[in-house]
C-alpha positions in Angstrom: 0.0 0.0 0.0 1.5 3.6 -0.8 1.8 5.5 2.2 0.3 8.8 0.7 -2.6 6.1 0.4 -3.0 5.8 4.2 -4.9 8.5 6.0 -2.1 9.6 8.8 -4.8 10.2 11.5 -6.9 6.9 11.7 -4.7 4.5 9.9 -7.4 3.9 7.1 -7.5 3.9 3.3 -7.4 7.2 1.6 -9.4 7.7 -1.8 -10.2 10.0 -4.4 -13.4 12.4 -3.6 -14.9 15.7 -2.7 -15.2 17.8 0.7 -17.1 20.8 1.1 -14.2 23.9 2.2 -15.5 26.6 4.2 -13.5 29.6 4.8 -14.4 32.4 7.3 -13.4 36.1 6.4 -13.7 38.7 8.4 -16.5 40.2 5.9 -18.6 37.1 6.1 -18.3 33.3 5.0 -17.6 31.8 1.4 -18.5 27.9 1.4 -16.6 25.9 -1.7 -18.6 22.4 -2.6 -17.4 19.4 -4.5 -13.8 20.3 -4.2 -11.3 17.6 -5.3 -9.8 15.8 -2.4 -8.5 12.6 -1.1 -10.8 10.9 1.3 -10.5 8.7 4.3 -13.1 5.7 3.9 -12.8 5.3 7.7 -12.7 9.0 9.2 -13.8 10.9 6.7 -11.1 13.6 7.0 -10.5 15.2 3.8 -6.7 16.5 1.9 -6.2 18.8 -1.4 -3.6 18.8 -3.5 -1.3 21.7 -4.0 -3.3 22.9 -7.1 -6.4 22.7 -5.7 -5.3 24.9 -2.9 -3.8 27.6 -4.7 -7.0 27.9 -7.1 -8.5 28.0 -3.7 -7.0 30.7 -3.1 -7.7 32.5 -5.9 -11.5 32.0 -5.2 -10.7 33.7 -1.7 -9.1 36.4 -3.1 -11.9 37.6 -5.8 -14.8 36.9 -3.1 -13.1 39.5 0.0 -12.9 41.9 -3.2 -16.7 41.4 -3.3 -17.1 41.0 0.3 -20.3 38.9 0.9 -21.5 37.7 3.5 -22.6 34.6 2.5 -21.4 32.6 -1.0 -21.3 28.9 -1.8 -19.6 27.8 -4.9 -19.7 24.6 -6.6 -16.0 23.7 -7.7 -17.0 22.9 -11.2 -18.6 26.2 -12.0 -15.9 27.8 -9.9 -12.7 26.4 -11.2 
């Protein structure tokens, strides 16, 4: 089994998926759905990848320009 494979926090099996990403700015709350992630099938915790997390950042960037106080994104129409 490859160890990036293994989830490092429960010990079980790590697999392609989504999570839901919230991030809370000071202006209000942007909520990112059906990001790309690795997966625990045990624990449920959730990783990105690198590219993932910078377009992330991206999206946090152009929403405290708008400043809402609520948005929810769906990766797919986002990225």
């Amino acid at each position: 089994m490859n160890r990036d494979s293994v989830c490092p926090l429960c010990g079980g099996d790590k697999t392609p998926g989504y999570t839901t990403i919230t991030i809370d700015l000071a202006s209000g709350v942007i909520v990112v759905r059906k990001v790309p992630a690795q997966v625990c099938q045990q624990c449920g915790e959730s990783w990105i990848g690198q590219e993932t997390a910078r377009h992330l950042e991206k999206l946090i960037q152009e929403a405290r320009k708008k400043a809402p106080e609520i948005e929810v994104l769906n990766w797919p129409d986002a990225a």
